[in-house]
C-alpha positions in Angstrom: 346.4 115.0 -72.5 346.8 117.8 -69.7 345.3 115.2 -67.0 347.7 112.4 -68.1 350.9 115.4 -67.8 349.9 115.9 -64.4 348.7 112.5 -62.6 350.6 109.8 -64.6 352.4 108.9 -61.6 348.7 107.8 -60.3 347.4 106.3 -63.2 350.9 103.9 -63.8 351.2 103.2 -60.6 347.9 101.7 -60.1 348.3 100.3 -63.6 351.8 98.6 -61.9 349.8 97.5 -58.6 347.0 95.9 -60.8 349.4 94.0 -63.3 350.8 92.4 -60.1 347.8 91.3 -59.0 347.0 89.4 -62.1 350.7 87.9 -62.4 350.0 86.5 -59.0 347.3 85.1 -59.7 348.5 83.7 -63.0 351.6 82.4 -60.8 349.8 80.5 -58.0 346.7 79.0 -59.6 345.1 77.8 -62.6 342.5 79.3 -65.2 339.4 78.3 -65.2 337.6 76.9 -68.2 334.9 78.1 -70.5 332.0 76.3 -68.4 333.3 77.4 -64.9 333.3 81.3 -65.4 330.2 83.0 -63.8 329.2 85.1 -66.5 327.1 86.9 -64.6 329.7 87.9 -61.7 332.2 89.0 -64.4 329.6 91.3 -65.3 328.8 93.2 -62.0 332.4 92.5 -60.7 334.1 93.5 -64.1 331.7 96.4 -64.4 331.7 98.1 -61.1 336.2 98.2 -61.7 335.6 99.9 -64.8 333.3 102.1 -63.9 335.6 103.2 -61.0 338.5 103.5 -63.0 336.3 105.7 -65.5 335.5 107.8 -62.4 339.0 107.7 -61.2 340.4 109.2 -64.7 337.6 112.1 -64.7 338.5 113.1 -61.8 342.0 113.5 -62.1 341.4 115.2 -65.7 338.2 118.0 -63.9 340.7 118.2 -60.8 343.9 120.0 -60.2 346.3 118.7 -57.6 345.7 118.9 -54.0 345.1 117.0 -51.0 341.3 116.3 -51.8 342.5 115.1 -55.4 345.2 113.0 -53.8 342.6 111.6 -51.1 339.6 110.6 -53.5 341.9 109.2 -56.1 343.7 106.8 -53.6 340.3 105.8 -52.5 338.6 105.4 -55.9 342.1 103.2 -57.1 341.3 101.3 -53.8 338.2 100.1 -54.8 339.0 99.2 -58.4 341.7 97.1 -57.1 339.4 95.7 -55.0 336.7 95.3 -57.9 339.8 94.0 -60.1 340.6 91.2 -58.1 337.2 89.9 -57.5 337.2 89.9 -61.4 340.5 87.9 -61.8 339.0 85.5 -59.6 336.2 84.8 -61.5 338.9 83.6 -64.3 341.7 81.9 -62.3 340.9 79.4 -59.5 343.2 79.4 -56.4 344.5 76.9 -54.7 342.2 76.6 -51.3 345.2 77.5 -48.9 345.8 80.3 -50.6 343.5 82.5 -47.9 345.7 85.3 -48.7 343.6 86.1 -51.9 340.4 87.3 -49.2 342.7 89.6 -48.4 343.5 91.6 -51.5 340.1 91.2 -52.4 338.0 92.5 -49.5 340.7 94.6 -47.7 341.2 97.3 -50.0 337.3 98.0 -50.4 336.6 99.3 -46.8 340.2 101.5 -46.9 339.3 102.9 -50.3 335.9 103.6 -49.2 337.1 105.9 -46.1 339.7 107.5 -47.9 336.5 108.7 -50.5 334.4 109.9 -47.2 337.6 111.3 -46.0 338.1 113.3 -49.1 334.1 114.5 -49.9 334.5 115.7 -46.1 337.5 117.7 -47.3 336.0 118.5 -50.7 332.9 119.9 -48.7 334.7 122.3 -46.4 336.2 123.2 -49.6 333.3 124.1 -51.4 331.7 125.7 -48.2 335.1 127.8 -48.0 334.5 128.8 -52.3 330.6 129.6 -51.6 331.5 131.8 -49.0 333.9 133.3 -51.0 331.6 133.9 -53.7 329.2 135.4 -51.1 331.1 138.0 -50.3 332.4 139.0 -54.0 328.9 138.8 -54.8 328.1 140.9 -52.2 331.0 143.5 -52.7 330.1 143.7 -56.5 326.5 144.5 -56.0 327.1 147.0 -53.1 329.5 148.4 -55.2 327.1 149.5 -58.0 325.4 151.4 -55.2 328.2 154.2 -54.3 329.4 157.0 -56.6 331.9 156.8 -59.1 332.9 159.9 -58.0 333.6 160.2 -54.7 333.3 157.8 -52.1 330.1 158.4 -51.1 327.3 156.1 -51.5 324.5 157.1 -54.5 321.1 157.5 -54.4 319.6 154.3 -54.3 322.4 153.3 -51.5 321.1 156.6 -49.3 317.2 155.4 -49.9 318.5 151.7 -48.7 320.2 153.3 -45.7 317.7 156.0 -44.9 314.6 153.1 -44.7 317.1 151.2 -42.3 317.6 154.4 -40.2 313.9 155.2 -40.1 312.8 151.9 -38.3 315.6 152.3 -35.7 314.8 155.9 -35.0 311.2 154.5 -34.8 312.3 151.4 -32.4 314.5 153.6 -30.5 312.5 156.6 -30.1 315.2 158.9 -31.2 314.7 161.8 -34.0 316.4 161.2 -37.3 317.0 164.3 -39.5 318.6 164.8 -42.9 320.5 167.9 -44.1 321.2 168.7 -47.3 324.1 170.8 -49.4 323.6 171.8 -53.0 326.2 173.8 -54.6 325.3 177.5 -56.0 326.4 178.2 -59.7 328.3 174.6 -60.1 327.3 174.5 -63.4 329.3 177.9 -64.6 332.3 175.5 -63.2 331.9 173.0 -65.4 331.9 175.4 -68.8 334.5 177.6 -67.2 336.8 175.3 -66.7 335.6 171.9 -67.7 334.4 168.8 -66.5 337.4 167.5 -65.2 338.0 170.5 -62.6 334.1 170.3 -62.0 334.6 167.0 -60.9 337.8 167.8 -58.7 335.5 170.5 -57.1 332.6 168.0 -55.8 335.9 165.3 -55.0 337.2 168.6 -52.6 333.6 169.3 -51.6 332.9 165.5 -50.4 335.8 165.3 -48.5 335.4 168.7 -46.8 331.3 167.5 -46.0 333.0 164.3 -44.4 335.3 166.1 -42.2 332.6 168.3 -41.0 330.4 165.8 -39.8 330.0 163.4 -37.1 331.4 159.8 -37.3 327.6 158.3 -36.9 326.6 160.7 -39.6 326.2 159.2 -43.1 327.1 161.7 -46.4 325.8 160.5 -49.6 325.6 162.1 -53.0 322.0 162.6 -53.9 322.9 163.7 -58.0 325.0 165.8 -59.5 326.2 168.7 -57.2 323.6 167.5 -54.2 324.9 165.9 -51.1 322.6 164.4 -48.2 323.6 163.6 -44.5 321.4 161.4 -42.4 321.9 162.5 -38.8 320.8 159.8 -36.3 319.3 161.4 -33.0 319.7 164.6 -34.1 316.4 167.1 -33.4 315.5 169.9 -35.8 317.5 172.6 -34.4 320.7 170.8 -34.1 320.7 169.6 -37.7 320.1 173.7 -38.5 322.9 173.7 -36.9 325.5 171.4 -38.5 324.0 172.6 -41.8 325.2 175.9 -41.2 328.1 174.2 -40.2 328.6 172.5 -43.3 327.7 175.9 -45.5 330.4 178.0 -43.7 332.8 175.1 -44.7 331.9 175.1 -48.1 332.2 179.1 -48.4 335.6 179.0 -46.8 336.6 176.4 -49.1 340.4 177.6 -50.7 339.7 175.2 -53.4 342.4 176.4 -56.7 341.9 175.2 -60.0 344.3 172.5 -61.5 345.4 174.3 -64.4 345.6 178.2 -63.5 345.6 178.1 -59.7 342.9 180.5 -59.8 340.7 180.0 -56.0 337.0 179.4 -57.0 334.7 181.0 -54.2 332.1 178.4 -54.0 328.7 179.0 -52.1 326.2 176.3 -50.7 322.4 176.0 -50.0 321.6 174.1 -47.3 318.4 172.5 -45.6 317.9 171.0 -42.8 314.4 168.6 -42.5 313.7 165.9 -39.2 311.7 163.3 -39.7 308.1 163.0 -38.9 306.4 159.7 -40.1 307.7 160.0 -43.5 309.0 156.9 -45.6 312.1 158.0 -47.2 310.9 158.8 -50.6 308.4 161.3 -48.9 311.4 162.5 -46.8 313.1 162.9 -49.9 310.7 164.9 -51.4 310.4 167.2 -48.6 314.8 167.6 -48.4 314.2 168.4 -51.9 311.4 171.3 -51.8 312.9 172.9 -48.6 316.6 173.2 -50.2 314.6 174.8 -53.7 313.1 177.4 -51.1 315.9 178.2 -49.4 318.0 178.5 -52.9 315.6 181.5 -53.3 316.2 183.0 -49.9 318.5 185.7 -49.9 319.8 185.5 -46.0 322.5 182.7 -45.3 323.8 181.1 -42.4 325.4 183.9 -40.4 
């Protein structure tokens, strides 16, 4: 068996230590006969040793090497040693000067029993130090369900979770919070022009060109499709007008060339800029969302 590969060293040499114990015992006294064994402490005495041999052997098979492994099996062969020789002396009467046999039965109890609390103290920290771990993928993997697999922008549902949390500061801090919002003109005659996969380098190229043009407290997220969002945090009306001009000038300007041909694709943005009032963020949402399908209509662009 695996366990017996990797810890026989253990498992003979407390086979070697207890085999000594009896052939001492067998050397210096005298076995007892029939009438003067105590059943009943042969029982709990006999018992409790095999029990923690049985828990000495599943650990070493359930555990791999280590020094928690190395601390609770010294302890657990501690106490059946100890439990051992209170058993052999239940068969094999001592001579009375013989004080030394106390010793091997008492003595390696207490030391066995540390070494166990010394390893559960390790094996805790250790389990503490996986839980942790676990946390954190845990946490990794379900944040990382909520950004694009795009770009790397956070997705919808991220933007709603990050657009509540910017509300209730804005409201506590008693700063104005607006959102602007860039939607690409014509992105679908991209896509059957020149496929999907250029379409998707296009709102890659986009992303990136959104980040660079906005501020390092700003947050970009992709709403859907060819529909980005920025939250701006104490930013007023007029100055989110502003960066969304900003941001549609940089889209127009864009010398993005397709992969295959090289041919530039002039791209065009709609933009809306919307501060909010005492909206939740669905509402705000909804309101991002009528004012950019207004101003799609609008022929006059940002100057």
């Amino acid at each position: 068996m695996k366990f017996l590969r990797l810890h026989t060293f253990t498992l003979l040499g407390l086979a070697f230590v207890a085999n000594l114990g009896l052939q001492v015992y067998l050397a210096t006294g005298q076995i007892k006969t029939w009438a003067e064994i105590n059943w009943m402490d042969v029982a709990g005495e006999g018992g409790s040793a095999a029990l923690a041999l049985v828990w000495l052997i599943m650990l070493l098979h359930s555990r791999p090497a280590g020094r928690v492994t190395r601390l609770l099996a010294l302890g657990l062969a501690c106490v059946f040693f100890s439990w051992w020789m209170d058993t052999l002396d239940e068969f094999i009467h001592l001579p009375e000067l013989a004080a030394w046999d106390n010793w091997l039965e008492t003595a390696p109890m207490p030391i066995g029993l540390m070494l166990i609390t010394l390893g559960i103290y390790h094996l805790n920290q250790e389990q503490r130090a996986i839980s942790q771990q676990m946390s954190k993928r845990e946490k990794g993997f379900r944040e990382h369900r909520l950004f694009d697999k795009l770009t790397p922008l956070g997705a919808a549902e991220y933007l709603r979770q990050q657009l509540q949390l910017a509300l209730v500061q804005a409201r506590e801090q008693a700063q104005p919070l607006s959102l602007v919002a860039v939607d690409l003109d014509d992105f679908s005659a991209i896509n059957q022009r020149f496929g999907q996969a250029e379409g998707d380098a296009v709102l890659q190229a986009v992303a990136h060109l959104l980040l660079l043009n906005l501020r390092q407290q700003d947050l970009l997220c992709r709403l859907a499709g060819d529909r980005f969002v920025a939250v701006l945090p104490n930013t007023g009306e007029a100055q989110a007008r502003s960066i969304a001009c900003e941001l549609q000038r940089a889209v127009d300007s864009l010398a993005h060339r397709t992969e295959q041909h090289g041919e530039r694709l002039h791209l065009q943005a709609s933009t809306v800029a919307v501060m909010a009032i005492d909206d939740d963020p669905e509402q705000l949402l909804k309101r991002l969302n009528l004012g950019l399908a207004k101003a799609k209509q609008q022929l006059p662009r940002c100057a």
